[in-house]
C-alpha positions, 0 to 999 in steps of 0.5 A: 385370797392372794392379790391379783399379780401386776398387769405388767407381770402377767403380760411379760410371762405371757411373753416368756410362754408365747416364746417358748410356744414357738420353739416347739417346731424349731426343737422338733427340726433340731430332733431330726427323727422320725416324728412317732418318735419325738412324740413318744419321748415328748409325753414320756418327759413331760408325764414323768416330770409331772408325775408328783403334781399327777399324784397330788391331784388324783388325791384331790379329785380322784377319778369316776367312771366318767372322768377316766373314761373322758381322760383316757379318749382324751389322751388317745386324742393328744397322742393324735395330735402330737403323732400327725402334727410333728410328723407334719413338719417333715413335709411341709414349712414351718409356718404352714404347719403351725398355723393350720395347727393353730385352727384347735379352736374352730375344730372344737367348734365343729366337734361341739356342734356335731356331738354336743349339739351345740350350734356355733354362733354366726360370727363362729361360722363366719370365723370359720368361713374365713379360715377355711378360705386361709387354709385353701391359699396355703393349699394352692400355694403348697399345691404349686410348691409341690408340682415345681419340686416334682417337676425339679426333681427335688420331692423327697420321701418320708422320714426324718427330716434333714438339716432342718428343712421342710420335706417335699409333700407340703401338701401331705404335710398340711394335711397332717397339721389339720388331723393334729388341729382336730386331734387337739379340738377334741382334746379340749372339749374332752378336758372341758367334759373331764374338769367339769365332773369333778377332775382337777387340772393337774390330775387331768392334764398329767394323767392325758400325758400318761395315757398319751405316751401309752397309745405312742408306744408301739407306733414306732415299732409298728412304722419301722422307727428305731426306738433307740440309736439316735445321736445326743442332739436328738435327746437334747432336742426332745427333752428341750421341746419337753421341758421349754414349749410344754413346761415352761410355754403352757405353764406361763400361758395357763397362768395369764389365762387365770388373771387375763382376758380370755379373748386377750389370751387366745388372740395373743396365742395367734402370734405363736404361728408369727414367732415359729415361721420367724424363727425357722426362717432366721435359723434354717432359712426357710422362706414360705411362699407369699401365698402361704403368707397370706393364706396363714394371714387369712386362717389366723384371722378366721381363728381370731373371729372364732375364738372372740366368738367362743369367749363371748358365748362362753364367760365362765373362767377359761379351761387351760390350754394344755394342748397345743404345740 
């Protein structure tokens, strides 16, 4: 068995991966078209690039009845997340959009307490309580945004977002990020299921890819989106969230889950909703609300209590976070 990495290596590759993490929302701006879109090309690029691994796997752990039932719910659920969250970031910021992603962990929670009957512990529902209380700041605050642009005249409608700024329906947008945050709950449980019978990661992971860009496929064609005609920054822009976010974010992410902490992990995941409303306001000078500062503030919070809560009930080695932004 190979030595355990240096702590110092394993904290600066979570470092590269937290940053990589939160340029995701900035490559979806820079993409400028229709979020359907973006998600279709994002799984697409990362199923092809994970292909030889996807294959590899599958000779390894090949499927049974179960696990290719599991992994194909599972990437219809990834679609999910990818499709609501992206689109999310049409209407509403940066920093609202990331972070009420960021609340995976307490909708898997829910999901195992409504379908596995599993009954969260009290500091879960309290984690839970004080993220639901963030997310109804961000609420009031997008609330108050929305009246103040339609008063203004300023909404816009849906769409591709234009040079790199948040639609007009922040509250639309919001709801889109929760739909992702479920979307993505679900796709862990699911893997959790998937990998506990048997399946290996890379056969998992790469196969939800797969089924994921499938389920896409004909959304744009369905909503009217061109597949094709957009300009080279587009493709670079995907190709980009593609390879740096999903490769390089999760790959380094994965790897200090392995030799870390789990609670260290998660709670470090928290500073990517920081990282991303940073950059955004840096590059597209995009300033949330002080409302939706503290109301991000209270959510991460809540998440924070509730993913110390799912470590402490749950200390067997830590399943990847293949979800995510």
């Amino acid at each position: 068995m190979p030595p355990n990495p240096p702590h110092r290596r394993v904290f600066a590759v979570l470092g590269v991966a937290l940053a990589a993490v939160s340029f995701a929302a900035i490559f979806i701006r820079w993409a400028d078209a229709p979020g359907v879109v973006v998600a279709l090309y994002r799984m697409l690029v990362a199923a092809a690039v994970m292909a030889p691994l996807t294959l590899r796997g599958l000779r390894r752990t090949p499927f049974t009845r179960a696990g290719a039932r599991t992994t194909l719910l599972a990437g219809v659920m990834l679609a999910l997340h990818f499709a609501t969250w992206i689109t999310s970031l049409t209407y509403t910021t940066v920093a609202a959009s990331v972070s009420l992603a960021a609340t995976a962990p307490l909708w898997v929670a829910l999901l195992a307490w409504a379908f596995q009957r599993r009954p969260p512990s009290a500091l879960t529902l309290l984690g839970a309580l004080i993220a639901v209380a963030g997310a109804a700041v961000i609420g009031y605050a997008d609330a108050g945004a929305a009246s103040g642009s339609a008063a203004s005249g300023g909404a816009v409608s849906g769409g591709a977002v234009s040079g790199g700024a948040a639609g007009g329906r922040p509250l639309l947008g919001d709801g889109l990020a929760l739909t992702g945050a479920a979307a993505a709950g679900a796709y862990l449980l699911l893997g959790r299921h998937a990998q506990a019978h048997g399946l290996g990661l890379q056969a998992y992971a790469g196969s939800a890819y797969a089924v994921a860009a499938l389920v896409l496929a004909p959304l744009p064609l369905v909503l009217g989106a061109p597949y094709l005609g957009y300009p080279s920054a587009t493709y670079l822009a995907v190709i980009a969230l593609a390879l740096v976010p999903q490769l390089v974010g999760h790959t380094g992410i994965n790897y200090a889950a392995k030799h870390l902490d789990t609670t260290l992990v998660a709670s470090a995941l928290l500073l990517e909703p920081i990282g991303a409303g940073l950059l955004a306001l840096l590059l597209f000078r995009e300033q949330p609300a002080p409302l939706t500062v503290v109301g991000a503030a209270v959510l991460l919070l809540g998440v924070a209590v509730t993913s110390r809560a799912q470590a402490q009930r749950r200390p067997q080695a830590p399943e990847a976070r293949a979800a995510g932004r």
